[in-house]
C-alpha positions as CSV (number, residue, x, y, z in Angstrom):
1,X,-8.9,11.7,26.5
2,X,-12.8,10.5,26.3
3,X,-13.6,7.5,26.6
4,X,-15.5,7.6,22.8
5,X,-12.0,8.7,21.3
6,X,-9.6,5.8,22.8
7,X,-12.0,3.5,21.0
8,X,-13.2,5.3,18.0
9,X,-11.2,5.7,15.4
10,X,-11.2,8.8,13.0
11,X,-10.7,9.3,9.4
12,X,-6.9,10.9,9.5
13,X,-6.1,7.5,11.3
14,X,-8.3,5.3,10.0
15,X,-7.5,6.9,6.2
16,X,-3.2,6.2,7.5
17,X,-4.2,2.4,7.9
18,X,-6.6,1.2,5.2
19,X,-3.9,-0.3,3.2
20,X,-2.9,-2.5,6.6
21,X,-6.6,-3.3,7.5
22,X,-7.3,-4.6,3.7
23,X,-4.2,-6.8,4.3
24,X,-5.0,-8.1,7.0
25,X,-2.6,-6.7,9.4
26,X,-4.1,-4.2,12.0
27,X,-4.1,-6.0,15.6
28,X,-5.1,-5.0,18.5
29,X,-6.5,-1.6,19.5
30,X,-6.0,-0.5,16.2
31,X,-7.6,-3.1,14.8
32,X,-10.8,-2.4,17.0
33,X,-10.7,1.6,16.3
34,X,-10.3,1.5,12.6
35,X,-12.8,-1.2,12.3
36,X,-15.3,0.7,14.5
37,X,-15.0,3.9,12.6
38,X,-15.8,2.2,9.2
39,X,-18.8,0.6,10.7
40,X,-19.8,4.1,11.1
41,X,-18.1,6.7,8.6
42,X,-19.5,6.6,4.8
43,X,-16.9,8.7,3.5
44,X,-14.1,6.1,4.9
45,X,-16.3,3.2,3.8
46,X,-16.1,4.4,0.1
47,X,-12.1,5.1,0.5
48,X,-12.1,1.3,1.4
49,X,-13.9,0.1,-1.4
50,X,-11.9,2.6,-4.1
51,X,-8.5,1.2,-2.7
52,X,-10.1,-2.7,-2.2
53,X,-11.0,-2.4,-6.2
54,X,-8.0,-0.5,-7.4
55,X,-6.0,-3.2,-5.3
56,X,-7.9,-6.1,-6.8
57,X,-7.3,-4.3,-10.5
58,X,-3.6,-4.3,-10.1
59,X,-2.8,-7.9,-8.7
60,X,-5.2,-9.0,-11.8
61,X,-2.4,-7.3,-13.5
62,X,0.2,-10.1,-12.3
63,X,3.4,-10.3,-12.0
64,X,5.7,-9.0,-15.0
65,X,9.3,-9.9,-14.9
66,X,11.8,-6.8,-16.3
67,X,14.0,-7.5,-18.8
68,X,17.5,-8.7,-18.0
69,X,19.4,-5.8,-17.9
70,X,22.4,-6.0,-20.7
71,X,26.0,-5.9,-19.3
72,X,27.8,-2.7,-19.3
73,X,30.9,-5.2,-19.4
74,X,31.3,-4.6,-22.8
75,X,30.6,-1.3,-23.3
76,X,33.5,-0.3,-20.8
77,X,36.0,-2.9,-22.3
78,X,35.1,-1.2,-25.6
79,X,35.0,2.5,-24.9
80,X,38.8,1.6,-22.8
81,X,40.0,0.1,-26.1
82,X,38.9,3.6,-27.8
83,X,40.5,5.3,-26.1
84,X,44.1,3.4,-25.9
């Protein structure tokens, strides 16, 4: 393996791990590859920024709390009584 490749990053991997770098949690020497490719790759760049924006758009959304979900309880007790 070069040299240029252990510490580069390219865009399958760094495209795998954009989700973990915008969250903060790439460490390490995957940290340092993923970060070093976007310094240098437009296409990537851009990726980040759609995702970063469409990430922003949905937490703006907040947080929606489903409907209780009714019992089946009586449902069952009623479709047993049917049937006796």
């Amino acid at each position: 393996m070069h040299i240029t490749t252990l510490w580069n990053g390219t865009c399958r991997e760094t495209g795998e791990h954009l989700s973990e770098h915008l969250e903060g949690e790439l460490h390490g020497l995957r940290r340092l590859r993923i970060h070093r490719h976007l310094v240098r790759c437009e296409l990537c760049q851009t990726v980040l920024r759609s995702l970063a924006r469409t990430l922003a758009a949905l937490r703006s959304l907040g947080t929606i709390e489903p409907a209780p979900t009714p019992s089946v309880v009586p449902a069952v007790v009623a479709t047993i009584r049917e049937e006796r």
